[in-house]
PDB file as gemmi writes it, atoms N, CA and C in Angstrom:
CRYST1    1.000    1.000    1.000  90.00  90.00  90.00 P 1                      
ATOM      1  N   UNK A   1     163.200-290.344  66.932  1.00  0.00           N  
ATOM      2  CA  UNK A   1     163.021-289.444  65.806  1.00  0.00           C  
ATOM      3  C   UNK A   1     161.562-289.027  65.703  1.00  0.00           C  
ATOM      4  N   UNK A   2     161.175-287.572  65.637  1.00  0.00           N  
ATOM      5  CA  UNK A   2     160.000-286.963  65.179  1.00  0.00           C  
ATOM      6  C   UNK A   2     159.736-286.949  63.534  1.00  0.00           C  
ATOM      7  N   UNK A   3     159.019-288.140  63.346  1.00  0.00           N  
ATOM      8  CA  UNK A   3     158.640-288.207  62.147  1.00  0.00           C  
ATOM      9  C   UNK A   3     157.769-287.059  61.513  1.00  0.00           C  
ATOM     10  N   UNK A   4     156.697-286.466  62.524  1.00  0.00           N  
ATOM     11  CA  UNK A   4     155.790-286.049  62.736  1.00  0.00           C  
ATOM     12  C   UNK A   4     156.182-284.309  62.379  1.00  0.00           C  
ATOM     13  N   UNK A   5     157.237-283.564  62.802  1.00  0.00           N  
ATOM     14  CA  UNK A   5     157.751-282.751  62.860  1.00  0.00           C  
ATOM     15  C   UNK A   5     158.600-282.503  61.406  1.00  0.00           C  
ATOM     16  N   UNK A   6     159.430-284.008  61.315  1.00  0.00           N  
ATOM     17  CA  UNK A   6     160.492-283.454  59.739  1.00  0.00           C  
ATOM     18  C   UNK A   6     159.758-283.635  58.660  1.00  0.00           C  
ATOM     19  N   UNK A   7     157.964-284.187  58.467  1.00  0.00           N  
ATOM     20  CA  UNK A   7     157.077-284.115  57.718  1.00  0.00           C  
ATOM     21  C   UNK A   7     156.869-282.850  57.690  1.00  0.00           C  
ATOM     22  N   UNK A   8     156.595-281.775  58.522  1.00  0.00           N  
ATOM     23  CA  UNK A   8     155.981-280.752  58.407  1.00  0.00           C  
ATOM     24  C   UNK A   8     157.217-279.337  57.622  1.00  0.00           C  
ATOM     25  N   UNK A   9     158.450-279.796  57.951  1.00  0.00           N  
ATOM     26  CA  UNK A   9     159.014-279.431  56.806  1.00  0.00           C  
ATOM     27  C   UNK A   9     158.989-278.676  55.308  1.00  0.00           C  
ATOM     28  N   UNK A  10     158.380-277.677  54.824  1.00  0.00           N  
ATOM     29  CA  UNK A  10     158.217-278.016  53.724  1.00  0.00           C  
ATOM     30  C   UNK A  10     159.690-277.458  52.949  1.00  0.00           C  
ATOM     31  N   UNK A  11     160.543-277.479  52.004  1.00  0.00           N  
ATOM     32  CA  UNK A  11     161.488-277.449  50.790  1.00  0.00           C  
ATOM     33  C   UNK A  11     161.048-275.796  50.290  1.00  0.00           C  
ATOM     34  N   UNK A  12     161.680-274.946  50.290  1.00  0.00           N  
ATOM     35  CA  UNK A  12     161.661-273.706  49.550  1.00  0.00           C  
ATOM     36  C   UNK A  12     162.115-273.574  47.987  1.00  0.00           C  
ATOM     37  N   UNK A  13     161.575-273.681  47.160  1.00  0.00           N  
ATOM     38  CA  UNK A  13     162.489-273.550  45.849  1.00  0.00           C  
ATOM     39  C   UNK A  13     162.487-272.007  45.541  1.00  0.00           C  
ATOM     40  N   UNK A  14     163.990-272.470  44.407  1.00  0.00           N  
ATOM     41  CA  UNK A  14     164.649-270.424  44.477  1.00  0.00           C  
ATOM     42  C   UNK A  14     163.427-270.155  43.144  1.00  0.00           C  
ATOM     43  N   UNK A  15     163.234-269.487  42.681  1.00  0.00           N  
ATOM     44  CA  UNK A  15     162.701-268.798  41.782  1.00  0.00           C  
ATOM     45  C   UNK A  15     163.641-269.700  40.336  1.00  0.00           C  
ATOM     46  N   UNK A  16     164.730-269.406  40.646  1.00  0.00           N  
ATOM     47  CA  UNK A  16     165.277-269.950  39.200  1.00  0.00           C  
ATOM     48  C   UNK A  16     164.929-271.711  39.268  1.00  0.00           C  
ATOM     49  N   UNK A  17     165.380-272.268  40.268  1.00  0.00           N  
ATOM     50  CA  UNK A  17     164.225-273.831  40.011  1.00  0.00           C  
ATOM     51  C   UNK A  17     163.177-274.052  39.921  1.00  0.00           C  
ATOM     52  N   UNK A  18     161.937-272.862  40.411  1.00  0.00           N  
ATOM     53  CA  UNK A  18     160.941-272.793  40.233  1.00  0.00           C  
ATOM     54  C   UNK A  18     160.778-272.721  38.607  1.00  0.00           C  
ATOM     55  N   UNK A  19     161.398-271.388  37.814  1.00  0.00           N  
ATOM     56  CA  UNK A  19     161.154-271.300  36.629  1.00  0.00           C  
ATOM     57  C   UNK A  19     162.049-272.470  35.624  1.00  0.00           C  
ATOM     58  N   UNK A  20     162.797-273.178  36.217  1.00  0.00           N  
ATOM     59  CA  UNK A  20     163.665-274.252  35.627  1.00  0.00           C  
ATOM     60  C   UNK A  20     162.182-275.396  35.548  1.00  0.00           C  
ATOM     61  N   UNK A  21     161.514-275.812  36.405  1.00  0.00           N  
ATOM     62  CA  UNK A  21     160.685-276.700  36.720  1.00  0.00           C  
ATOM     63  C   UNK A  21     159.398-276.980  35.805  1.00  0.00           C  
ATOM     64  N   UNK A  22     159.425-275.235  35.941  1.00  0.00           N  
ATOM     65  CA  UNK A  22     157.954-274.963  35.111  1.00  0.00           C  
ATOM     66  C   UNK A  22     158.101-275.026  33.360  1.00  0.00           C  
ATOM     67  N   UNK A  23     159.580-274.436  33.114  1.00  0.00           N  
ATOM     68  CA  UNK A  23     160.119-274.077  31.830  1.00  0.00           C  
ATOM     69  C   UNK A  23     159.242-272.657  31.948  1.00  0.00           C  
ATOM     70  N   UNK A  24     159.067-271.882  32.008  1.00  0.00           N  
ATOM     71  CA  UNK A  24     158.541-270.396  32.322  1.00  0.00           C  
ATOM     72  C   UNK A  24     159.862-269.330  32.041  1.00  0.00           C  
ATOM     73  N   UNK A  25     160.106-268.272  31.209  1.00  0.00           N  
ATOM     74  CA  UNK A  25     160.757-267.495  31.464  1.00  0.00           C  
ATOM     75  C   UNK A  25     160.551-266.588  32.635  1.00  0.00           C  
ATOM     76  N   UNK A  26     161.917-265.962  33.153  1.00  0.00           N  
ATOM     77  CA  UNK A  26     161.265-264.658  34.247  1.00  0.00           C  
ATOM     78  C   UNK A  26     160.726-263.398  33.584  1.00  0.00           C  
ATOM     79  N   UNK A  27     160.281-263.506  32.592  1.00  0.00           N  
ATOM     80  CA  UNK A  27     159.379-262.288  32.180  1.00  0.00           C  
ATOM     81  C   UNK A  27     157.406-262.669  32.317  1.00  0.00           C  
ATOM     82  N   UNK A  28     158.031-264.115  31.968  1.00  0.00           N  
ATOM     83  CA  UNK A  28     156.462-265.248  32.520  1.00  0.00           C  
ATOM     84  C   UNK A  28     156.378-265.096  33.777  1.00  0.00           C  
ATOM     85  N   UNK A  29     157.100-265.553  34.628  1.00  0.00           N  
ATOM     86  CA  UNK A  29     157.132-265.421  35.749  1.00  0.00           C  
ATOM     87  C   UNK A  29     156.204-264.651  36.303  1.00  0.00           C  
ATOM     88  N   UNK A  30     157.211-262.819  36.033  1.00  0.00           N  
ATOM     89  CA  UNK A  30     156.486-261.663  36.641  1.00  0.00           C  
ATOM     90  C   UNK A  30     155.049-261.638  36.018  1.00  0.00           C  
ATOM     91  N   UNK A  31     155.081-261.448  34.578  1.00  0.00           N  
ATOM     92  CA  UNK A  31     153.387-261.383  34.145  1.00  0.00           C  
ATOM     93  C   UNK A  31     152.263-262.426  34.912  1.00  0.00           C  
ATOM     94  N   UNK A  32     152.803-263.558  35.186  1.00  0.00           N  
ATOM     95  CA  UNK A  32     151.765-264.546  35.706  1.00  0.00           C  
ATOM     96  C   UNK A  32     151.868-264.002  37.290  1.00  0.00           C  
ATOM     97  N   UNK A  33     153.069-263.896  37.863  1.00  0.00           N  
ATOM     98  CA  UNK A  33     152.368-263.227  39.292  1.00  0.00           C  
ATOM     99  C   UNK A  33     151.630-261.770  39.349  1.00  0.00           C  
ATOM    100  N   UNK A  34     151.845-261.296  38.258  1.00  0.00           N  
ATOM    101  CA  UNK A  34     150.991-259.718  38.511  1.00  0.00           C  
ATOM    102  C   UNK A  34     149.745-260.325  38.554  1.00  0.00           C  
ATOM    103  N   UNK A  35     149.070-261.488  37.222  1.00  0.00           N  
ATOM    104  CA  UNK A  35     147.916-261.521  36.939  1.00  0.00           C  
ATOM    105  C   UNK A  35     147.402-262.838  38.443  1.00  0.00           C  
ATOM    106  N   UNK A  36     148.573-262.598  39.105  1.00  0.00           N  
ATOM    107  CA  UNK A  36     147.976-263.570  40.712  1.00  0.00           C  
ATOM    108  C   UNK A  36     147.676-265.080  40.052  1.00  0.00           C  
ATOM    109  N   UNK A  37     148.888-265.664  38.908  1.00  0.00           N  
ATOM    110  CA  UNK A  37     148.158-267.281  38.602  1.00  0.00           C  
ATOM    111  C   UNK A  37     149.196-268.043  39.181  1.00  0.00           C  
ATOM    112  N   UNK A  38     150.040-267.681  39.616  1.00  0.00           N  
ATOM    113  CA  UNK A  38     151.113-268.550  40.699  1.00  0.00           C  
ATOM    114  C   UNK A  38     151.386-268.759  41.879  1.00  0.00           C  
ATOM    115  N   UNK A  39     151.989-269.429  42.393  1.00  0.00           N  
ATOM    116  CA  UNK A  39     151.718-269.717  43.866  1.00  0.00           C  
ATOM    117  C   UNK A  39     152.139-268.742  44.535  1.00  0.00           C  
ATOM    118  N   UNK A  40     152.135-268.396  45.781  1.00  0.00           N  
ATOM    119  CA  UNK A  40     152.535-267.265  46.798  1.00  0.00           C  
ATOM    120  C   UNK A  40     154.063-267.575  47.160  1.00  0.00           C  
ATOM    121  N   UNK A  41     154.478-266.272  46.638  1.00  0.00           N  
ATOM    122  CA  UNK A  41     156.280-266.344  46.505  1.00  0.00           C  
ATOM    123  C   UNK A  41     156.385-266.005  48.210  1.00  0.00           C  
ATOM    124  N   UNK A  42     157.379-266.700  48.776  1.00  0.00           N  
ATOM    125  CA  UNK A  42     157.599-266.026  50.514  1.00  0.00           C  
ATOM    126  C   UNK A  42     159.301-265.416  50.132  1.00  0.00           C  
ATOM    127  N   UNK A  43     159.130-264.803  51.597  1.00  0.00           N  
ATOM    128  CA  UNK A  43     161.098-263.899  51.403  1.00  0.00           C  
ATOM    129  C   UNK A  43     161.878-264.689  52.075  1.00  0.00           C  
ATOM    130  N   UNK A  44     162.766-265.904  51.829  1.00  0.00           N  
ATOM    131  CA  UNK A  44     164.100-266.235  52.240  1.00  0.00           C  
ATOM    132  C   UNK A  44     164.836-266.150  53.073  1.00  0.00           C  
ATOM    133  N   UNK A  45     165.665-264.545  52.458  1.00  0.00           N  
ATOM    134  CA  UNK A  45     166.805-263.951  52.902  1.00  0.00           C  
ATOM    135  C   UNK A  45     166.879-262.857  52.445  1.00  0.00           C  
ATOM    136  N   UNK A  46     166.014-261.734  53.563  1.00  0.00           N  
ATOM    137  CA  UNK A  46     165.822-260.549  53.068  1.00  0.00           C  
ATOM    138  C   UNK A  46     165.160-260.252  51.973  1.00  0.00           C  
ATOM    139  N   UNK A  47     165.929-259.888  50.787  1.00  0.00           N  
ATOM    140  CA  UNK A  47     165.153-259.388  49.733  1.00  0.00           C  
ATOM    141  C   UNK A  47     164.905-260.911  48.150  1.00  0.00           C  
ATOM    142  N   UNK A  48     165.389-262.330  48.555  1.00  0.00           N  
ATOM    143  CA  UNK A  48     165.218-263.362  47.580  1.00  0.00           C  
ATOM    144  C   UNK A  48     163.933-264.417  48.358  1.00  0.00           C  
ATOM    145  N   UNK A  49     163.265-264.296  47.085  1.00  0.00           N  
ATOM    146  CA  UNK A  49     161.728-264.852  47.076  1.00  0.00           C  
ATOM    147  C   UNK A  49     161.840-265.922  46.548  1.00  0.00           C  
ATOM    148  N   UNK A  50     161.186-266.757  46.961  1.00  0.00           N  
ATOM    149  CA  UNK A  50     161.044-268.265  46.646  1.00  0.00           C  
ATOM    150  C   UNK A  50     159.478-268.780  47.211  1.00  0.00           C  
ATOM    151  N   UNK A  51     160.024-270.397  46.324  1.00  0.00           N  
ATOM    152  CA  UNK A  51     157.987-270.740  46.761  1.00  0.00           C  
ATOM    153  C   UNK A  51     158.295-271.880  47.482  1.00  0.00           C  
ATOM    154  N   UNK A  52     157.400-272.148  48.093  1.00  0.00           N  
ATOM    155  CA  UNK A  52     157.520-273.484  48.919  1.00  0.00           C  
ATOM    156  C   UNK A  52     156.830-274.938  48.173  1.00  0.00           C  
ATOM    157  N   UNK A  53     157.238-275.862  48.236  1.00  0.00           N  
ATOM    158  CA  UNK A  53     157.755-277.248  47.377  1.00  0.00           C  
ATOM    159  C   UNK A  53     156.181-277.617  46.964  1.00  0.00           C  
ATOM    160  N   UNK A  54     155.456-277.611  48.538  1.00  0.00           N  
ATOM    161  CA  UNK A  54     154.010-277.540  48.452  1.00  0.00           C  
ATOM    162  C   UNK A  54     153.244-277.031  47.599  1.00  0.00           C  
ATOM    163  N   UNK A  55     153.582-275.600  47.638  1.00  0.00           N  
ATOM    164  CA  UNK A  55     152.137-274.815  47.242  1.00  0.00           C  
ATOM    165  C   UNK A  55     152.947-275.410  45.892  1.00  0.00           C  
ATOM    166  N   UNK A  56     153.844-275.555  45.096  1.00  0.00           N  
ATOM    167  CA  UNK A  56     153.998-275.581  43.717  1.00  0.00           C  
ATOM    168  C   UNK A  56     153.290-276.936  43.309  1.00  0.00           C  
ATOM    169  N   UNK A  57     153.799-278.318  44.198  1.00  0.00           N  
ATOM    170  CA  UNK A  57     152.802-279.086  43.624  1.00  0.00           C  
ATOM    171  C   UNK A  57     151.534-278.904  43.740  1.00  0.00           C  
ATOM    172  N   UNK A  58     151.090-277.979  44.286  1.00  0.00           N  
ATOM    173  CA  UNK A  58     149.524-277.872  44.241  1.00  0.00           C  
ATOM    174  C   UNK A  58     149.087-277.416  43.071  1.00  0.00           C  
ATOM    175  N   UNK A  59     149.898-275.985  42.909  1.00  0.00           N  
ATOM    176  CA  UNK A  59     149.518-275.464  41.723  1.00  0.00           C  
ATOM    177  C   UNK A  59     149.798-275.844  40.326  1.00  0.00           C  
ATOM    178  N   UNK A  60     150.623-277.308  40.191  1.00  0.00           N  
ATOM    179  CA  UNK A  60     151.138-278.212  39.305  1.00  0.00           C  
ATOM    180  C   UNK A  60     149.992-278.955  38.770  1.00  0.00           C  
ATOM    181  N   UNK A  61     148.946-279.344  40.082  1.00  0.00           N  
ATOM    182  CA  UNK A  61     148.199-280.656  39.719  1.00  0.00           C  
ATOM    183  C   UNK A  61     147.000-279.635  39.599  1.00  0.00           C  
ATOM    184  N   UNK A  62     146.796-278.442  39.790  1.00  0.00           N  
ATOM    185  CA  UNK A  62     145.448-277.529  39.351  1.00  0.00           C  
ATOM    186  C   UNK A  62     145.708-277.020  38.520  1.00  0.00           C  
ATOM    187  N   UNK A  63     146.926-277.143  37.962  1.00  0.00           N  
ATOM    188  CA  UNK A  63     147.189-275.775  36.871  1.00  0.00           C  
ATOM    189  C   UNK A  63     147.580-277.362  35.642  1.00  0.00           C  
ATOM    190  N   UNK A  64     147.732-278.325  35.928  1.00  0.00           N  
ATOM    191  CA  UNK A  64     147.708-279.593  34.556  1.00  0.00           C  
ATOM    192  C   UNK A  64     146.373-280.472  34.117  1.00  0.00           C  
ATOM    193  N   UNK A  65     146.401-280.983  33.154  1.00  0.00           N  
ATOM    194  CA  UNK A  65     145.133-281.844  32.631  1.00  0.00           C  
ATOM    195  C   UNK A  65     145.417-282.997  32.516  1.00  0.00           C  
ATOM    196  N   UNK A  66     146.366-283.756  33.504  1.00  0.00           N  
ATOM    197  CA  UNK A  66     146.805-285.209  34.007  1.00  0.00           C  
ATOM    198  C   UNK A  66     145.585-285.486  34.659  1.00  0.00           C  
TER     199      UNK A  66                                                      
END                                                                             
């Protein structure tokens, strides 16, 4: 087994677990990505955007006062 490889892995979340996660409405959502304060949404499947598991905890532990 490539440990090394299924680490690099990262988890896509849909937009609606993203905003489930955050508690964010999708009107938050869009306003906070216009004003560029959320993580970089990637494309899926064609036209459904999602974020990757990563960049959200990143922007979890920069964007909290834990």
């Amino acid at each position: 087994m490539n440990t090394q490889k299924e680490a690099s892995i990262d988890r896509i979340l849909s937009r609606s677990e993203f905003r489930a996660l955050t508690g964010i409405s999708r009107t938050t959502e869009f306003r906070m990505k216009q004003a560029g304060t959320l993580p970089a949404a990637v494309v899926v499947a064609g036209r459904n955007l999602g974020y990757r598991l990563s960049d959200y905890e990143s922007w979890l532990k920069k964007n909290t006062n834990a």
